[in-house]
N, C-alpha and C positions, 0 to 999 in steps of 0.2 A: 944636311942632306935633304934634299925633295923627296921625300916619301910621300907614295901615295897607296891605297890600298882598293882593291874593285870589287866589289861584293855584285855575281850574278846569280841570279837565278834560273835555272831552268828546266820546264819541265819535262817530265820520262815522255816517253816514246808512248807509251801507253796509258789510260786512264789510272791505271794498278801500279804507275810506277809514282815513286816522289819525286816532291821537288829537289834540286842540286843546288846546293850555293854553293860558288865557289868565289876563294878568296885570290886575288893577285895584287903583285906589287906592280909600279907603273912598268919597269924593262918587264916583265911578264906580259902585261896585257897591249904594249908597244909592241915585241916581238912576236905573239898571237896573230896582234890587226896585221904587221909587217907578212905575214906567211900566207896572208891570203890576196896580196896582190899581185898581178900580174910578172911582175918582177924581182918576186920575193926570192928566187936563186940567186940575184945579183949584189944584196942586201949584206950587209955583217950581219951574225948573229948575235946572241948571248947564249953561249954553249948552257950556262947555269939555269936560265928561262927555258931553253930546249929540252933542258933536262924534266923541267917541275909539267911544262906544257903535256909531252909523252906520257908523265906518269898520271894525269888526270886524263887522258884520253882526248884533249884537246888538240893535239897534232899527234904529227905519227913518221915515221926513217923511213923512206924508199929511195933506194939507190943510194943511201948515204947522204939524203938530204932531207931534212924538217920539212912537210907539209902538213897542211891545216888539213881537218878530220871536218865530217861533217857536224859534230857535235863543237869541235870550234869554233864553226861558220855560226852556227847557231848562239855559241855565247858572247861571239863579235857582232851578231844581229842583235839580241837582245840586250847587251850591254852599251852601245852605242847611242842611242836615245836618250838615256837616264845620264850620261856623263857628256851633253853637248852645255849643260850651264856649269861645270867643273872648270874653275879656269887654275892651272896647274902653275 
């Protein structure tokens, strides 16, 4: 199996808040980047990643469908960069 694991950090909202790491497998952090594209309604998902994404507050159900939060957009910015020399 291709496992892979994404370790982001990111920091609070405020001076006073910490930093967050969090950890994802690759369909986690594939289904993240997937929900903020333009066409991410038309996509399969991984109901199991929907699931882990929700409960970290990195997406969010409206109307019965997964959308990225802005705290997702945030750890698909900031984890992006760091995983362009990861060759999978």
């Amino acid at each position: 199996m291709n496992r892979m694991l994404i370790v982001i950090a990111l920091l609070g909202v405020s001076p006073m808040d910490s930093e967050i790491d969090l950890v994802l497998d690759r369909s986690q952090w594939e289904t993240l980047k997937a929900l903020g594209t333009p066409d991410a309604d038309r996509r399969p998902v991984d109901k199991q990643a929907i699931e882990r994404l929700v409960s970290e507050k990195l997406a969010e159900m409206q109307d019965g469908r997964p959308v990225i939060t802005p705290m997702g957009r945030k750890a698909v910015v900031r984890g992006s960069p760091s995983l362009w020399d990861i060759s999978g």
